[in-house]
C-alpha positions as CSV (number, residue, x, y, z in Angstrom):
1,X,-32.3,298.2,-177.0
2,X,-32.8,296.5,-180.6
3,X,-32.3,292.7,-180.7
4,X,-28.8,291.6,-182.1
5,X,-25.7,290.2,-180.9
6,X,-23.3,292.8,-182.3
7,X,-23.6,296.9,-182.2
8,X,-23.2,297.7,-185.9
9,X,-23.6,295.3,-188.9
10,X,-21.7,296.7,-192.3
11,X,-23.8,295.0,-195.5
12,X,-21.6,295.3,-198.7
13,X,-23.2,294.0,-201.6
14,X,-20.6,293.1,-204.4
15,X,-20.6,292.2,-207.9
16,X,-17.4,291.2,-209.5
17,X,-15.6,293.0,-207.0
18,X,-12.7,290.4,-206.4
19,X,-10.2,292.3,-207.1
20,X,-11.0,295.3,-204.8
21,X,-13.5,293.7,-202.2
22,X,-10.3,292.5,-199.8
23,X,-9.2,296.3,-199.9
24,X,-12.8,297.7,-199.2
25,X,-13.1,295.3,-195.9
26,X,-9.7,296.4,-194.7
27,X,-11.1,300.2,-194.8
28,X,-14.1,299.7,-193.4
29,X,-12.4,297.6,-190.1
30,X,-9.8,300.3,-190.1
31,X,-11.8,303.5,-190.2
32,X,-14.6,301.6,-187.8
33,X,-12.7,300.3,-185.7
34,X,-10.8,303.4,-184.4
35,X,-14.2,304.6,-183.8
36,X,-15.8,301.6,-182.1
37,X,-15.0,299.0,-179.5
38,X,-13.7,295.4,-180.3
39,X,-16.6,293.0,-180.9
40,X,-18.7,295.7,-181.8
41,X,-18.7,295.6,-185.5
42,X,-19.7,292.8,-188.5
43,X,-19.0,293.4,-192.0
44,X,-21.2,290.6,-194.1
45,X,-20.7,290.7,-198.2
46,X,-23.1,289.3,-200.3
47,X,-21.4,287.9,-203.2
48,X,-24.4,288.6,-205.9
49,X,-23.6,285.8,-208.5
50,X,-20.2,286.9,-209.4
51,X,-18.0,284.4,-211.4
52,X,-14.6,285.6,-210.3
53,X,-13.9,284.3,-207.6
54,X,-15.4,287.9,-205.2
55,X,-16.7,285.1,-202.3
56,X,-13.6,283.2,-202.2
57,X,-12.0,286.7,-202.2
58,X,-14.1,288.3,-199.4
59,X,-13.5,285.7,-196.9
60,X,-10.4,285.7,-197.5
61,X,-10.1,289.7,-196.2
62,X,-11.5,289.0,-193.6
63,X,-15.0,289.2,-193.9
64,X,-17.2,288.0,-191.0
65,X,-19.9,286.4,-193.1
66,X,-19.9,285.8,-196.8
67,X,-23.1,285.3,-198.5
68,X,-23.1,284.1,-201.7
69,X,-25.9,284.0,-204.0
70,X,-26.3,281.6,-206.6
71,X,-27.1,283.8,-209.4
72,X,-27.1,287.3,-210.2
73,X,-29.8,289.1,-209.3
74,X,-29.6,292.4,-208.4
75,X,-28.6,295.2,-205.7
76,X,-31.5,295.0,-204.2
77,X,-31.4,291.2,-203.2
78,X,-28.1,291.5,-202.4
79,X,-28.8,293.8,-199.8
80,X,-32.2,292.1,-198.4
81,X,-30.0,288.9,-198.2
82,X,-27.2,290.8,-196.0
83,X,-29.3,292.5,-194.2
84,X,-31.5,289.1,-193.3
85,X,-28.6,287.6,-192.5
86,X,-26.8,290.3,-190.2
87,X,-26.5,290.0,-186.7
88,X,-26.4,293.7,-185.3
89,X,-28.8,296.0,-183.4
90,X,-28.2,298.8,-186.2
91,X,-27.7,297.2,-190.0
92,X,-26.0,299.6,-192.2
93,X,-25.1,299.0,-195.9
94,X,-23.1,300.5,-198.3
95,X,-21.3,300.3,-201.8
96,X,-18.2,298.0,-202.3
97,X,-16.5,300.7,-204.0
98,X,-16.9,303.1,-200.7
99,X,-17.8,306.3,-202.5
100,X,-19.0,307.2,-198.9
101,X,-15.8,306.9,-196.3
102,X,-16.7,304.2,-193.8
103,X,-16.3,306.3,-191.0
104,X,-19.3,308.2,-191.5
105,X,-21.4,305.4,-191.3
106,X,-20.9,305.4,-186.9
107,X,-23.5,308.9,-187.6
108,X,-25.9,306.8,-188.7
109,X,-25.1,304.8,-186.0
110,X,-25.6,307.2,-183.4
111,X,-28.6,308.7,-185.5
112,X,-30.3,305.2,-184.9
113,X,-29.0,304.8,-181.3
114,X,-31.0,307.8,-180.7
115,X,-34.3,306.7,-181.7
116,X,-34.6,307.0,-185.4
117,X,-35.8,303.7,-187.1
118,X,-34.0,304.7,-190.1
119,X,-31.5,307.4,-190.8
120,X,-30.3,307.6,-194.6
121,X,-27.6,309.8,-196.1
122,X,-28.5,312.7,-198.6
123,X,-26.1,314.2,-201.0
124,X,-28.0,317.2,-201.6
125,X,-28.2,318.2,-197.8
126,X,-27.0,321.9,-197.7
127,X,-24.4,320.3,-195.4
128,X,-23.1,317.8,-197.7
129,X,-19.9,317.8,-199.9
130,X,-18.8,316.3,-203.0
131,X,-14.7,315.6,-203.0
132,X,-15.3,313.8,-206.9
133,X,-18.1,314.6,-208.7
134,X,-19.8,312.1,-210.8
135,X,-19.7,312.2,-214.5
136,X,-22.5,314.4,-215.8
137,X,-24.5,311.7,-217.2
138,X,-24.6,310.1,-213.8
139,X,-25.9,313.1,-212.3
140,X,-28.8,314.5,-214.9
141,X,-29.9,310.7,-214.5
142,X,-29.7,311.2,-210.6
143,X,-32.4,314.5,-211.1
144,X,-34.4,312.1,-213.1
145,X,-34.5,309.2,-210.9
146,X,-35.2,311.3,-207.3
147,X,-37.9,313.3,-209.3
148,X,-40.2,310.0,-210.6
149,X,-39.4,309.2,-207.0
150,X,-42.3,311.5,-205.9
151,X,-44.7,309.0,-208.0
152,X,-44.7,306.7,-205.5
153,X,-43.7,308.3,-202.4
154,X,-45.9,310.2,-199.8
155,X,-43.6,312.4,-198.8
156,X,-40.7,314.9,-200.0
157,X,-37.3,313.0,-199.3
158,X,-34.1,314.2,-200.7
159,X,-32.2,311.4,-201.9
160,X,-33.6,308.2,-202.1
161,X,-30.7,306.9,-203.7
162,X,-27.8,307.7,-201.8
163,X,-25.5,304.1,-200.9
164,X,-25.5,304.8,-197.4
165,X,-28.5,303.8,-195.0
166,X,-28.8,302.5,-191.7
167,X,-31.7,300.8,-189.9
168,X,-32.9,299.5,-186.1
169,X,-32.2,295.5,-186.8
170,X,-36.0,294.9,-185.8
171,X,-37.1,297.7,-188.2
172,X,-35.2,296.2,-190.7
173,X,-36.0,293.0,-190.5
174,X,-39.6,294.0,-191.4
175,X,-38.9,296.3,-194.2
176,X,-36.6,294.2,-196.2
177,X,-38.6,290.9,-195.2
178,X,-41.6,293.1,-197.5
179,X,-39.8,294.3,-200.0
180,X,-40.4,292.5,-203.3
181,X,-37.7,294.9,-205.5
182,X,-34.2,293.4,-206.6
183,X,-33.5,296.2,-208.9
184,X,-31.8,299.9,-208.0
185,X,-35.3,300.7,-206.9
186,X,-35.5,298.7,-203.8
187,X,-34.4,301.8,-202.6
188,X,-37.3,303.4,-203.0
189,X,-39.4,301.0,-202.1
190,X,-37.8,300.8,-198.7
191,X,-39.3,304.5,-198.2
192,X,-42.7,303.3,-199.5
193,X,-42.7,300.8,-196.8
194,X,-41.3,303.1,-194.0
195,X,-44.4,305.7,-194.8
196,X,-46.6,303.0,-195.0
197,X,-45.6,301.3,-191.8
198,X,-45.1,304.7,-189.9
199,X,-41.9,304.1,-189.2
200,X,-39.3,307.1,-188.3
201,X,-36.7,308.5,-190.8
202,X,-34.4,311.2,-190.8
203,X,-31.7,312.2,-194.4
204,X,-28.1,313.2,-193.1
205,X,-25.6,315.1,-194.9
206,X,-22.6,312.9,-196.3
207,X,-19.5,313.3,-198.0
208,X,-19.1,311.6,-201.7
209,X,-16.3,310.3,-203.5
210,X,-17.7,309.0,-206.7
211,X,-15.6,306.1,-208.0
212,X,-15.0,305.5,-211.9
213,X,-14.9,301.8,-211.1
214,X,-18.7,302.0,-210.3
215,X,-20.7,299.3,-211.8
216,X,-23.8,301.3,-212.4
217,X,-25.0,302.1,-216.2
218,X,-27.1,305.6,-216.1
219,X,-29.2,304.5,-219.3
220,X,-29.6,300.7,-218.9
221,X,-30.4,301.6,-214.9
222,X,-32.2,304.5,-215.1
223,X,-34.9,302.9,-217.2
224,X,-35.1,299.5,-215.1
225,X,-35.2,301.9,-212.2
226,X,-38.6,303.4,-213.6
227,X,-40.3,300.5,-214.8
228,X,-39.5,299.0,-210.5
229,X,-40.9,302.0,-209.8
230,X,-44.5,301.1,-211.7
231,X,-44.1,297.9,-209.7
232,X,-43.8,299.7,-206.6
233,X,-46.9,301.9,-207.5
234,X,-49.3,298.9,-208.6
235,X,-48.1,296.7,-205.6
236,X,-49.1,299.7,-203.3
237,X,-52.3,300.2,-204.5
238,X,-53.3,296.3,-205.3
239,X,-52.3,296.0,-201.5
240,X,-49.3,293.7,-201.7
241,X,-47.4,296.0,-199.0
242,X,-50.5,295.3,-196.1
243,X,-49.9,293.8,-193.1
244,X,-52.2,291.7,-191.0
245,X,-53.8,293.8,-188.0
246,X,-51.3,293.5,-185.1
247,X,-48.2,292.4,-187.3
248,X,-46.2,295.4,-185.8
249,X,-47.1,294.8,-182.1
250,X,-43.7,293.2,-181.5
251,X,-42.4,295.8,-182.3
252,X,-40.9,298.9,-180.1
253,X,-41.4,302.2,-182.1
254,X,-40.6,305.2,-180.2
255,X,-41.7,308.8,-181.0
256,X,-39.3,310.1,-183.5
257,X,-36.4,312.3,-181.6
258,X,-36.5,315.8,-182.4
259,X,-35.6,316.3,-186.5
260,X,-32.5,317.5,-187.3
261,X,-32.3,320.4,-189.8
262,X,-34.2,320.2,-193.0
263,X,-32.1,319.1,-196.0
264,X,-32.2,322.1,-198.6
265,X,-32.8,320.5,-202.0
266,X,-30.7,321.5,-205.1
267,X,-31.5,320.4,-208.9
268,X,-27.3,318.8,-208.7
């Protein structure tokens, strides 16, 4: 069993979100918790700098732990500083304004309960569905973004971007304690240091709602994105990502379970 107090931790990075954040914890304990046993889910928030108020306003729905960040630094920190800070045996983390339905965050759950290290969604699984699409701006810079992906990563993934990820506490613990990217890339780096580290991973189909609300701006992001992504390719190769021999040992890695069925790419 992974070390943590709790079965499932929620991470839900927020940036000005006080107005919406009290309504996004409510979901997330309804949806989970008719799934789940009492006691056996955390939702942490990670206020990231905000000046209105989106701390005061997350504790008071009923967060478990609020941390708040002093300044504004990205998605990525946000995230490392939830997840650092989480109690559970699986960490999960997802977007504030729940494009992805709570509910289908207890398959990840299961998907790490049986033996992946990390199991991440995939909107372009054959078996996923889109109930609003995003704007078509959002999306070309979507086909942009997973395609400079393959600069830096070993492998073929399907969406590196997807807000829906899950992770053994342990394994998490050392990916995000590595991970030098506050940007939208941290994403991707967390892949880089999965290959690297041979840890398991498996991409899971999801259902999307994309939200107009969302705070992410295609052009301004998209071109931050790529330059994280040159950092991610010069700290790989000048050796920033190495560990020391025997840094994993604590760890328990099990062969990966048996994959489950290949996502089929598209171009959307």
């Amino acid at each position: 069993m992974a070390p943590g107090g709790t079965r499932l931790s929620v991470v839900i990075p927020a940036y000005f979100e006080a107005e919406r954040i009290g309504d996004t914890i409510a979901r997330v304990r309804s949806e989970l918790g008719q799934l789940l046993n009492d006691g056996d889910l955390e939702i942490v928030v990670v206020d990231d700098g905000s000046t209105d108020g989106t701390a005061d306003a997350a504790r008071r729905g009923g967060a478990d732990l609020v941390v708040a960040q002093g300044a504004n630094r990205g998605k990525g920190a946000a995230v490392r500083a939830g997840v650092l800070a989480a109690s559970g045996r699986t960490v999960a983390f997802t977007d504030a304004d729940l494009a992805y339905a709570p509910a289908q965050l207890v398959g990840l759950l299961e998907g790490v309960e049986d033996g992946w290290d990390v199991v991440v969604g995939n909107r372009h699984h054959d078996a996923s569905t889109t109930v609003v699409r995003a704007r078509r701006i959002r999306e070309a810079g979507g086909r942009v973004i997973n395609g400079a992906t393959r600069l830096v990563l070993a492998g073929r993934h399907g969406d590196t971007q997807c807000g829906l990820k899950a992770f053994r506490s342990d394994i998490a613990r050392v990916l995000f304690a590595h991970s030098r990217i506050d940007g939208f890339a941290f994403d991707v780096e967390l892949f880089v240091l999965a290959e690297r580290y041979g840890f398991s991973l498996t991409e899971v189909p999801v259902e999307v709602e994309n939200s107009e609300q969302s705070t992410v701006h295609v052009a301004r992001d998209a071109v931050r994105l790529l330059l994280d992504l040159a950092r991610i390719r010069r700290a790989a190769a000048g050796g920033t990502y190495d560990l020391a021999p025997g840094a994993l040992d604590h760890l328990f890695v099990a062969p990966a379970p048996s994959p489950s069925p290949k996502a089929t790419l598209t171009d959307e």
